[in-house]
Every structure is written in structure tokens, then in C-alpha cells.
N, C-alpha and C positions, 0 to 999 in steps of 0.2 A: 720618560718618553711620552709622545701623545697617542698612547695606544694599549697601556699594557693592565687595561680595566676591560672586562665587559660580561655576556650575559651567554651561557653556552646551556645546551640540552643534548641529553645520551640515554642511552639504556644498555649502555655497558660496550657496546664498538667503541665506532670512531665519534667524538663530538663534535656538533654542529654549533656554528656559529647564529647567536639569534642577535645581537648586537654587543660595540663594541667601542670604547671611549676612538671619538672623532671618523664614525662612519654616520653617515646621513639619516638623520632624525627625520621621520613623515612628520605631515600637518602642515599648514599655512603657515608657519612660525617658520618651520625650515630649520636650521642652523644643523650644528653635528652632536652629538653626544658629548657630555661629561665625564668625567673621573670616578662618576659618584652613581653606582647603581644599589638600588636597594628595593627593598618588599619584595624578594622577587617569589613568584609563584607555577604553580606547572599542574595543570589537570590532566585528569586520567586520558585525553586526546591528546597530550601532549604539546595543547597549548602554553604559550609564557607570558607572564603580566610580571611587569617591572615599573621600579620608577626611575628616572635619571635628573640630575641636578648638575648644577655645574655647564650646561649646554653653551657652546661658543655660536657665534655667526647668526644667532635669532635674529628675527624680523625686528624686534624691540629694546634687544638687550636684556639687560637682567629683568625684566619686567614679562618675561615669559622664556626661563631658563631651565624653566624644571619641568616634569610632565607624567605622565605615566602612559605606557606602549605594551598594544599587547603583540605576539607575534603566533599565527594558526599556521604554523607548518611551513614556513617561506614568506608571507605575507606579513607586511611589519603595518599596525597602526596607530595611529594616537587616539588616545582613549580621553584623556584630557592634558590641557596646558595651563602652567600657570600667566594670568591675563585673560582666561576664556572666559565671557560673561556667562554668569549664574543665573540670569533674572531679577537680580538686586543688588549687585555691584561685578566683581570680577574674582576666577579663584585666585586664593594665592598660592602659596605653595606648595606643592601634591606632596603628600604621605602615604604611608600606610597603606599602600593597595594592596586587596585579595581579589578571588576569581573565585565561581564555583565550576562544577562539575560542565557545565554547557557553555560555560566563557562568559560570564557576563561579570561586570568588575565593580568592583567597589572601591572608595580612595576617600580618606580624610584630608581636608585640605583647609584652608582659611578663605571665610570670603569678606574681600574688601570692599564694602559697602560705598555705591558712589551717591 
């Protein structure tokens, strides 16, 4: 199905949906969510930093399918896209994100030098 991936947060009730394969991606990209979440992270506010790949409906196609999104408690954002320019070319593929203690993210990514 297109739907049976995605990205939840609890503390033992009921879990909350923070994203989920084919619900609406933030950012100027657009498109929906992928199959493919990974890195995912949650500080002591109970913030969540993930990455997702696989993203359908993008502005550009594969050429900015992947990303990394954090979500502060109801609020979803994009933290980076792949295609976002770097200052020396454009990222490529987001990896590997963390987050520390006050939400600020970090992600390994490729950049495509133009």
C-alpha cells in the first residue's frame, strides 16, 4: 500500500503521528512522502528530525526526492532538500541526520558541484 511507512512519537499513551509515506512534505519542493524514512531522531522536547527518500510529486522529480524534516510538536519543516543550493553547487542526497538538545540538525549529504 501507499501508506504503511512512516514516523510516530509516544511516551508510553497513545502515538502521535509525526509523518507518514504519502502525506504532504513542507518546502517549496512539495511532493508527498516516501517509503523510506530513516535517521530518525527525538530530543528531550520531543522534537523529531528524520530523513525521507523515495518522495513522489516533487517540483523536480528525482532531482530533489529526498530531504530531511524536523517536526516541534505539530509543526512539520524542511530542514534541507536534495537540489537545495550549497553555495557551490547543490545538495545531493540527505543522510545521516541528528539533532541536539535545542533542535538544531545536522545531515551528511553529497554536494554536486555546478
Amino acid at each position: 500500500t501507499s501508506d504503511n511507512s512512516g514516523v510516530f512519537r509516544g511516551d508510553g499513551g497513545a502515538l502521535i503521528q509525526v509523518a507518514r509515506e504519502g502525506g504532504a512534505a513542507p518546502g517549496a519542493a512539495g511532493g508527498t512522502f516516501g517509503n523510506s524514512f530513516s535517521s530518525i531522531d527525538i530530543n528531550d522536547a520531543g522534537q523529531v528530525l528524520f530523513s525521507n527518500s523515495f518522495m513522489q510529486g516533487t517540483a523536480n522529480g528525482t532531482a530533489d526526492d529526498s530531504g530531511v524534516f524536523r517536526d516541534t510538536g505539530g509543526a512539520l519543516s524542511e530542514i534541507a532538500r536534495e537540489g537545495q543550493a550549497t553555495g557551490n553547487g547543490t545538495m545531493g542526497l540527505t543522510v545521516d541526520a541528528i539533532m541536539n538538545q535545542t533542535g538544531h540538525a545536522g545531515h551528511g549529504g553529497r554536494n554536486d558541484r555546478r
